[in-house]
C-alpha distance (Angstrom), angle and dihedral (degrees) to the residues before:
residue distance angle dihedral
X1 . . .
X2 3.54 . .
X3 4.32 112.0 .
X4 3.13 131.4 -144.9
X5 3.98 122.6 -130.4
X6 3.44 98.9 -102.7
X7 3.68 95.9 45.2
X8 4.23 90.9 51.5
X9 3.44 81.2 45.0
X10 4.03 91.8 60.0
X11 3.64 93.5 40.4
X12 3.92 91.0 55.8
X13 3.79 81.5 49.7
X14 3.70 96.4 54.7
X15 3.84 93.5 42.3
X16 3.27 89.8 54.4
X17 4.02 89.6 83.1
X18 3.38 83.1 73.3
X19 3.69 143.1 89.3
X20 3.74 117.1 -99.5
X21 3.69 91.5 -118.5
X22 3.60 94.7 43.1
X23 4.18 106.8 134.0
X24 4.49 87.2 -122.2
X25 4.21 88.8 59.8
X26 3.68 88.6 44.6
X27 3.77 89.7 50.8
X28 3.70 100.7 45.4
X29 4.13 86.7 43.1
X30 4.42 76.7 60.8
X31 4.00 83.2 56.9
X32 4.15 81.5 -108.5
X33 4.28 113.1 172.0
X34 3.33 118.3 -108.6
X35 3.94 95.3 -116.2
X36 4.27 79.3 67.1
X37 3.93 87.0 44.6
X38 3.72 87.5 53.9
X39 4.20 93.5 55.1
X40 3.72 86.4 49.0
X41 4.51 97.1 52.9
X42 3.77 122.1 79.5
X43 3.80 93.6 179.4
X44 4.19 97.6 94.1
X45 4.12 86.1 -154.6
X46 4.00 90.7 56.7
X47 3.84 91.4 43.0
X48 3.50 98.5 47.0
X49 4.31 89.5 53.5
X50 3.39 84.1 56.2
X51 3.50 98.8 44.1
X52 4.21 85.9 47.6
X53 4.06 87.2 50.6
X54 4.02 92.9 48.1
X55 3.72 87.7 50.5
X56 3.94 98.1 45.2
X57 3.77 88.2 50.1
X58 3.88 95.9 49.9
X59 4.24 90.3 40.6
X60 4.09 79.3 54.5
X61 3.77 92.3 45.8
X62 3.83 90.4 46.5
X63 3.99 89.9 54.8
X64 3.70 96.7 38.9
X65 3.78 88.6 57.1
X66 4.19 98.3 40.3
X67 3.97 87.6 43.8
X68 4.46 85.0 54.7
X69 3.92 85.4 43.8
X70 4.07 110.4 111.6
């Protein structure tokens, strides 16, 4: 799913909890989504920000496309 800024921005933020060589930052420096950067946490408090960023982004999606709707 496409992201916008602000919600790459918070997944950067919530990564950032973890080491530089951890296999997530790796993955999301591959462009991965966060639903694969969620597989790849252990820490519950990291997956579930990433988990609450996937969600905003598809609720946004959702609206984007209804609002476009005739």
């Amino acid at each position: 799913m496409r992201l916008a800024p602000q919600e790459q921005q918070a997944i950067h933020k919530a990564l950032a909890a973890l080491p530089p060589n951890h296999p997530a930052r790796i993955a999301l420096q591959k462009d991965a989504d966060p639903v694969v950067l969620m597989q790849l946490v252990e820490q519950d408090d990291v997956a579930q920000a990433l988990q609450d960023i996937w969600f905003d982004a598809y609720r946004r999606r959702l609206v984007s496309t209804q609002i476009r709707k005739p």
